[in-house]
ROKOLRO-127670 format. One record per residue (C-alpha): residue in three letters; x, y, z. Coordinates in steps of 0.001 Angstrom, whole numbers, padded with zeros to 6 digits, always signed. Layout:
BEGIN
ALAXYZ/...
***
This chain:
BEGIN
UNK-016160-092259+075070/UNK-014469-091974+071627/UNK-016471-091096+068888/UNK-016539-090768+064952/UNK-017032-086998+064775/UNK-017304-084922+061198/UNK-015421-082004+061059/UNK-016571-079457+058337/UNK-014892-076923+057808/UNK-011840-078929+059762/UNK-009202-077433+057721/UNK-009075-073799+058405/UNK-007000-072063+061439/UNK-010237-072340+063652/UNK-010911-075751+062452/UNK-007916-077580+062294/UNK-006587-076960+065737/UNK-010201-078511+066801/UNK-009447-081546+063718/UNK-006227-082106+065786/UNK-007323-081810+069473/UNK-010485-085050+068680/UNK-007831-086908+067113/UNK-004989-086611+069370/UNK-007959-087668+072189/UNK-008852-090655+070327/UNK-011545-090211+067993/UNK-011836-090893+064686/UNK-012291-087802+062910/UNK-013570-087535+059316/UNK-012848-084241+057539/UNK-015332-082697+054758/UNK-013632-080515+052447/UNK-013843-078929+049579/UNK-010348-079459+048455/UNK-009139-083182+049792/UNK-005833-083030+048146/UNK-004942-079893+049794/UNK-006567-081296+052908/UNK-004181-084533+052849/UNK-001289-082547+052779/UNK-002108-080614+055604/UNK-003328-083325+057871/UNK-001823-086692+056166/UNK-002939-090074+056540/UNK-003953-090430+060185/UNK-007136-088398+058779/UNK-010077-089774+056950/UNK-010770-086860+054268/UNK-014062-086919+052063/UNK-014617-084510+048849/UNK-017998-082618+050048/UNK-019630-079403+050097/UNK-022297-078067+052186/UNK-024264-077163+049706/UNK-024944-080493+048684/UNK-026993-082529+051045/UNK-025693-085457+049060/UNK-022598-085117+049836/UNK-023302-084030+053352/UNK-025334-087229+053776/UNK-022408-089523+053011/UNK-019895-087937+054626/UNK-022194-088193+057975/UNK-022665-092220+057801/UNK-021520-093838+061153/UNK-020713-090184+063085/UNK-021833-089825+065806/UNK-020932-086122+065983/UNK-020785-082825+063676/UNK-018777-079720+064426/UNK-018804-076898+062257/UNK-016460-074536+061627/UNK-017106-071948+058271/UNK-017011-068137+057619/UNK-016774-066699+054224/UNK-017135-063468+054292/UNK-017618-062509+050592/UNK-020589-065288+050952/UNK-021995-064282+054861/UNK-025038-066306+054001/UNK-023427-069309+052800/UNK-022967-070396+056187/UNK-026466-069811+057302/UNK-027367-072084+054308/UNK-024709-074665+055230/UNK-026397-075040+058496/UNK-029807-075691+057428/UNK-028164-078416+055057/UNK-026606-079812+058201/UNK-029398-079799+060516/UNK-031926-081169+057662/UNK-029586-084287+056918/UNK-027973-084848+060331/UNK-031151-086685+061912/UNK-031189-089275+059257/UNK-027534-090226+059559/UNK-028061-090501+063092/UNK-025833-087768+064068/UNK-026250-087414+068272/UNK-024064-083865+068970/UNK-023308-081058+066705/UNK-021077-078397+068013/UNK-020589-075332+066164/UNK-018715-071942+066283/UNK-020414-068749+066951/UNK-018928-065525+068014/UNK-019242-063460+071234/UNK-021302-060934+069817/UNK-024106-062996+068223/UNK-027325-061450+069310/UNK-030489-060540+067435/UNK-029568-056522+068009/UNK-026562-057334+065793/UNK-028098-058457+063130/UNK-027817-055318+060973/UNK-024311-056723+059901/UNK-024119-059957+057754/UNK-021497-061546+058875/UNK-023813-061862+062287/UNK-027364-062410+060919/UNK-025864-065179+059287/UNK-024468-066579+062280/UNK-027739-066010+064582/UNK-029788-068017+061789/UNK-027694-070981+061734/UNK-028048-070871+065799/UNK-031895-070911+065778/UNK-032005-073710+063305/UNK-029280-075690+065623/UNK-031482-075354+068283/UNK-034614-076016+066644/UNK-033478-079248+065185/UNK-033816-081535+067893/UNK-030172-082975+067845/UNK-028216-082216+071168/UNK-026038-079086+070751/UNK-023108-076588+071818/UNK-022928-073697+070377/UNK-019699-072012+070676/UNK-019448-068315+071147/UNK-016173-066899+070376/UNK-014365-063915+070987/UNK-011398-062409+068666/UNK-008331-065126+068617/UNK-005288-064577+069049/UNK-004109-066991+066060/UNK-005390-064148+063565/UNK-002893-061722+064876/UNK-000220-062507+062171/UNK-003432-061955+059344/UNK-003012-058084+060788/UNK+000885-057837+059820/UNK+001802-057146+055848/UNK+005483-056611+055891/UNK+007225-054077+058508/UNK+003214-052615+058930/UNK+000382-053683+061348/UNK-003046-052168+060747/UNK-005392-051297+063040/UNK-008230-051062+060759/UNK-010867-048417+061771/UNK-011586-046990+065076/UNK-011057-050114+066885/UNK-011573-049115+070822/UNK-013332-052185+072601/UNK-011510-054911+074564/UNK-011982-058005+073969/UNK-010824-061334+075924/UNK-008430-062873+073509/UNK-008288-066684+073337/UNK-005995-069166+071618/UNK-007323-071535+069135/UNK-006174-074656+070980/UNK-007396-073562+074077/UNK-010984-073333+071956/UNK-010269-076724+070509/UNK-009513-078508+073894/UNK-013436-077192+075381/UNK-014557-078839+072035/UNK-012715-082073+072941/UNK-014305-081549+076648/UNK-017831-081267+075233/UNK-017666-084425+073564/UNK-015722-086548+075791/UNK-017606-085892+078727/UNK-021206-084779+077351/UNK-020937-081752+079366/UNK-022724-078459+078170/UNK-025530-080441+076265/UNK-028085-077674+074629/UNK-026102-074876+076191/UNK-024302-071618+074393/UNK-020528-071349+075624/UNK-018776-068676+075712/UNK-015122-068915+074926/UNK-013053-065987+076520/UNK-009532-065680+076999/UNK-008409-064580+080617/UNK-007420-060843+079345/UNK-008873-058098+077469/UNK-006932-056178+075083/UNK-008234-053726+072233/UNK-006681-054828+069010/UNK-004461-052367+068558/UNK-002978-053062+072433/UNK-002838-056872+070966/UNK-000811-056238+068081/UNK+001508-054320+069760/UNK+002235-056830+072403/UNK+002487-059893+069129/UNK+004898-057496+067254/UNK+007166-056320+070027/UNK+007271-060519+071003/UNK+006758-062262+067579/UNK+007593-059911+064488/UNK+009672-056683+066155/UNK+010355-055600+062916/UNK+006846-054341+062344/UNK+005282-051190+063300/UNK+001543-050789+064032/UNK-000726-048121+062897/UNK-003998-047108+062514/UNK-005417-047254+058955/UNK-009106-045193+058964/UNK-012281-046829+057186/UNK-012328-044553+054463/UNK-008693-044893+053540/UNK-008770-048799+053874/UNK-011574-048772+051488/UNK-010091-046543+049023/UNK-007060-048769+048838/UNK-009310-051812+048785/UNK-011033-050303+045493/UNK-007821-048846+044346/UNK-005400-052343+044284/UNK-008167-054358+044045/UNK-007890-055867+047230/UNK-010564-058215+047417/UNK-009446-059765+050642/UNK-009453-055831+052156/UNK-012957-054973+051020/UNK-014314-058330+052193/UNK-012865-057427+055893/UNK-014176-054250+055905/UNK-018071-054444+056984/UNK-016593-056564+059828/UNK-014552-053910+061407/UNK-017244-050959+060669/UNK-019053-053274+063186/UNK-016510-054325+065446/UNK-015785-050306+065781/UNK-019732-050347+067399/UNK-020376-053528+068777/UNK-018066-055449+071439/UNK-018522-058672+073149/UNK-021870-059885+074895/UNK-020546-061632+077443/UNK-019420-061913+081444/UNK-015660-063204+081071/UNK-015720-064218+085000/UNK-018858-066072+083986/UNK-018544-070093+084595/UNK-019234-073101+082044/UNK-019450-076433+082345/UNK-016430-077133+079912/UNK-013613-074475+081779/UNK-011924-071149+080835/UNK-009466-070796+078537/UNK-006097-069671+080239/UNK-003872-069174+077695/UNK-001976-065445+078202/UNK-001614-063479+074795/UNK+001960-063079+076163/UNK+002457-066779+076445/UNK+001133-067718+073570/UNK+003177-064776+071423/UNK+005954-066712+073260/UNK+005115-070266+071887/UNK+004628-069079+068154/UNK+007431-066961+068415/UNK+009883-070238+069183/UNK+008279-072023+066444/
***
């Protein structure tokens, strides 16, 4: 069944591959963003773009008339709790635009344990007020992806930030985007938390090393320790550093909550980190 589905936060690299994937399948997708004339470059006209902000049930409110679906899509993390306040905006307009299905991205490690770091009590909020809003739901819990491999690479250097030790199952954004497409266009995993978990586990510094030897061979990876990163972050003024950092002082303790083998209703992703190194590196 196609569907008019809001994407928010539909313009980012998680987002837009999921933007593409509903409209390539048929739907008529609607994109809320902060920046529409940015947005309509990126996308064109086949999109319908709206000015919006989640802060602003107002806007939130218009941009949800006649969908029958939300995803969500945001992380900021110089603002971790923006997002937990974005979702209560959502969930407190969404039933009075007669919004049927909101989908929303999590990560693999969201748990109530983890909520000592930000970037995860944020996330954890906006799940219990998902789930306590009535509206039908999938909840999306990610692990790393593979598509922020380049984000690692400055130059002829990638940095393994940190003491980085834990595997994690890699997965490609599209591969993501098509179990969003699933959930929607066969109302499979209704009320349920996915988890989305590539087919292989790699530590990040064994995944960098396999992008750069396929995709930028020109660039070396080493490690960079915590203290050092944040001395350059204060140093350069690296706001973008210092903003990563809290997130990889917890990814050095905390790893992924989840059984890869386990089965869900909307499939595995299969993607290899070798094959898709190969794809982006004939782009």
């Amino acid at each position: 069944m196609k569907q008019q589905i809001l994407i928010i936060g539909g313009t980012g690299m998680l987002g837009a591959p999921v933007t593409r994937r509903l409209c390539a399948e048929g739907n008529a997708v609607r994109i809320l963003t902060r920046t529409p004339d940015a947005a309509r470059k990126k996308f064109g006209a086949e999109y319908e773009i709206v000015a919006g902000d989640v802060q602003d049930r107002n806007s939130l409110a218009q941009a949800m008339q006649g969908c029958q679906g939300v995803h969500i899509s945001l992380n900021d993390r110089a603002i971790p709790d923006l997002e937990r306040r974005g979702v209560e905006n959502i969930v407190q307009v969404a039933p009075r635009a007669g919004v049927q299905r909101i989908t929303y991205l999590s990560g693999a490690s969201v748990k109530q344990e983890n909520c000592w770091y930000a970037g995860t009590a944020t996330k954890f909020a906006a799940e219990q007020a998902i789930r306590a809003s009535g509206i039908p739901y999938t909840i999306f819990k990610a692990t790393f992806f593979m598509d922020a491999l380049p984000r690692f690479v400055r130059g002829t250097r990638a940095s393994v930030i940190g003491n980085q030790s834990k595997p994690w199952h890699w997965v490609a954004a599209n591969d993501y985007a098509q179990m969003v497409a699933r959930a929607y266009a066969e109302q499979k995993a209704v009320d349920q938390d996915v988890y989305v978990l590539g087919p292989q586990a790699f530590t990040l510094e064994q995944a960098l090393k396999t992008y750069c030897a396929l995709v930028q061979p020109n660039a070396t990876v080493s490690r960079l320790p915590l203290w050092l990163a944040d001395l350059m972050a204060r140093a350069f003024g690296q706001k973008e550093l210092a903003n990563a950092l809290p997130f990889f002082r917890y990814t050095e303790k905390v790893g992924e909550n989840a059984d890869a083998a386990a089965v869900n209703a909307l499939g595995a992703p299969t993607t290899t980190l070798e094959q898709w190194c190969q794809r982006i590196g004939n782009e």
